[in-house]
C-alpha positions in Angstrom: 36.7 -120.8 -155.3 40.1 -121.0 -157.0 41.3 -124.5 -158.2 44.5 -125.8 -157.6 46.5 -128.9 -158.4 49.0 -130.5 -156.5 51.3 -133.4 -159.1 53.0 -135.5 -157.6 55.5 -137.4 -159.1 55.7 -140.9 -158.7 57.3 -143.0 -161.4 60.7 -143.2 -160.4 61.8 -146.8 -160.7 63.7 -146.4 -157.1 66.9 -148.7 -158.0 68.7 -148.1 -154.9 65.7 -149.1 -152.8 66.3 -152.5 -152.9 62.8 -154.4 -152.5 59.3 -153.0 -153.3 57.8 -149.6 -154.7 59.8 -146.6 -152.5 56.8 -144.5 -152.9 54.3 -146.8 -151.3 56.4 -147.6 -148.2 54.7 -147.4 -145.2 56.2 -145.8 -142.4 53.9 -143.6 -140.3 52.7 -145.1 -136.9 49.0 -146.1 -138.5 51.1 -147.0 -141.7 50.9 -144.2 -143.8 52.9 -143.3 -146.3 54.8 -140.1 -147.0 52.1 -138.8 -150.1 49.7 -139.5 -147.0 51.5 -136.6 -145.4 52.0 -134.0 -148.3 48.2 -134.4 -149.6 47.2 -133.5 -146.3 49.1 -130.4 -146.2 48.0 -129.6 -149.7 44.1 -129.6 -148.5 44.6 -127.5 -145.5 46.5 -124.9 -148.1 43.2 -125.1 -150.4 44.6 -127.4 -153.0 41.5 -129.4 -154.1 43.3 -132.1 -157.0 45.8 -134.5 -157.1 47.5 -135.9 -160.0 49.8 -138.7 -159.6 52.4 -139.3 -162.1 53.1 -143.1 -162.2 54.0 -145.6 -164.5 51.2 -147.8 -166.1 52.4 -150.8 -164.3 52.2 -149.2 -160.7 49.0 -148.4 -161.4 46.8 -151.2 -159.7 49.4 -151.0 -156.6 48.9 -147.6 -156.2 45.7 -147.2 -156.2 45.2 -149.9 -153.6 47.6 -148.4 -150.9 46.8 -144.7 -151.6 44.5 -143.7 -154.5 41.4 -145.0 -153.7 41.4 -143.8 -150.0 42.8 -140.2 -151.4 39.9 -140.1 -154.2 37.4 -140.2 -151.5 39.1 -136.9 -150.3 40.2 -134.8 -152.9 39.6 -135.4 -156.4 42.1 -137.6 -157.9 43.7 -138.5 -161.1 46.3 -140.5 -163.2 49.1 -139.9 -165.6 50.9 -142.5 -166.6 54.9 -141.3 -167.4 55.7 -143.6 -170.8 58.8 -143.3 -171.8 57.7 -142.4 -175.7 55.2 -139.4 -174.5 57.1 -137.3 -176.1 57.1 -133.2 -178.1 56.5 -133.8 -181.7 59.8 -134.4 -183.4 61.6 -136.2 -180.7 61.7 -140.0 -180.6 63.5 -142.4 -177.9 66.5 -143.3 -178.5 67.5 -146.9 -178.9 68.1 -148.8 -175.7 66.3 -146.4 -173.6 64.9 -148.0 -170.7 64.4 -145.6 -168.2 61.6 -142.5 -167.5 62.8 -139.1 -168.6 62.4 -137.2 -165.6 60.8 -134.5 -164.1 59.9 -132.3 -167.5 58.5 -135.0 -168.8 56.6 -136.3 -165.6 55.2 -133.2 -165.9 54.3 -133.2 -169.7 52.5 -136.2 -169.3 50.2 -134.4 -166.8 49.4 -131.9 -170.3 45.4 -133.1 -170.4 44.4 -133.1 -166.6 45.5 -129.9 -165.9 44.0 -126.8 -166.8 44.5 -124.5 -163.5 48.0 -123.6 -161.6 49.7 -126.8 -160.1 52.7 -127.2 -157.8 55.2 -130.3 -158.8 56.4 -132.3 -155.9 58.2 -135.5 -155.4 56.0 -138.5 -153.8 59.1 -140.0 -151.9 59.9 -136.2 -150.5 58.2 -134.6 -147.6 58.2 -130.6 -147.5 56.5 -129.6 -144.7 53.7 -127.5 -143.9 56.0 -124.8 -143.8 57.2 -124.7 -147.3 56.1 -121.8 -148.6 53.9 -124.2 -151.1 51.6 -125.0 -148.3 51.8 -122.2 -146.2 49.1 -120.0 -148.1 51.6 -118.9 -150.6 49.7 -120.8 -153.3 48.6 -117.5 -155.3 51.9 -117.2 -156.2 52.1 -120.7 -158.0 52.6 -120.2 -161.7 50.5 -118.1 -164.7 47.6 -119.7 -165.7 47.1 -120.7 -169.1 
């Protein structure tokens, strides 16, 4: 059986939210959550991991309202987005507060992953129609 691995990135701060963590809001009518949703989809397209990119100090949150039911799923793990995780030769510049984004959400993924993965957002839903969950997963990325 082929292994794939479904990130999903979940660090963002979520400023404009106002109160709480965005990415742990319930909303569903048995209060799930919208990762709820998109790991679902991700089984029935023959995914079998889920990384979630977070930062550190989401972590015990996170895997309260999600992870731990998830990991009794699907096998689950953890990559925590700090903001000095960074290619040799770079370093943060002063006053940086904030996550760098989406390449380096990913980067910090670098030691769980060893199969093709699919990147999406944890506050985003897709659908099962996206061609990610679809069947279409053959055609996610080389593998290295």
């Amino acid at each position: 059986m082929e292994n794939y691995t479904l990130v999903i990135m979940a660090a963002g701060i979520g400023s404009r939210f106002g109160q709480g963590i965005k990415q742990l809001t319930s909303f569903g009518p048995s209060g799930e959550i919208i990762m709820d949703y998109s790991i679902h989809d991700a089984k029935e397209a023959g995914f079998n991991k889920v990384v979630f990119v977070i930062r550190r100090s989401m972590f015990d949150d996170f895997r309260r309202v999600i992870g731990d039911r998830v990991s009794a799923q699907i096998e689950t793990a953890y990559a925590f987005q700090e903001i000095d995780d960074l290619p040799e030769g770079f370093s943060v510049p002063e006053g940086r507060a904030k996550p760098w984004g989406t390449g380096q959400a990913i980067l910090c993924c670098r030691s769980l992953i060893h199969e093709p993965f699919a990147v999406i957002n944890a506050d985003d839903y897709y659908g099962k129609e996206a061609p990610l969950f679809n069947g279409q997963i053959q055609s996610i990325g080389p593998r290295y």
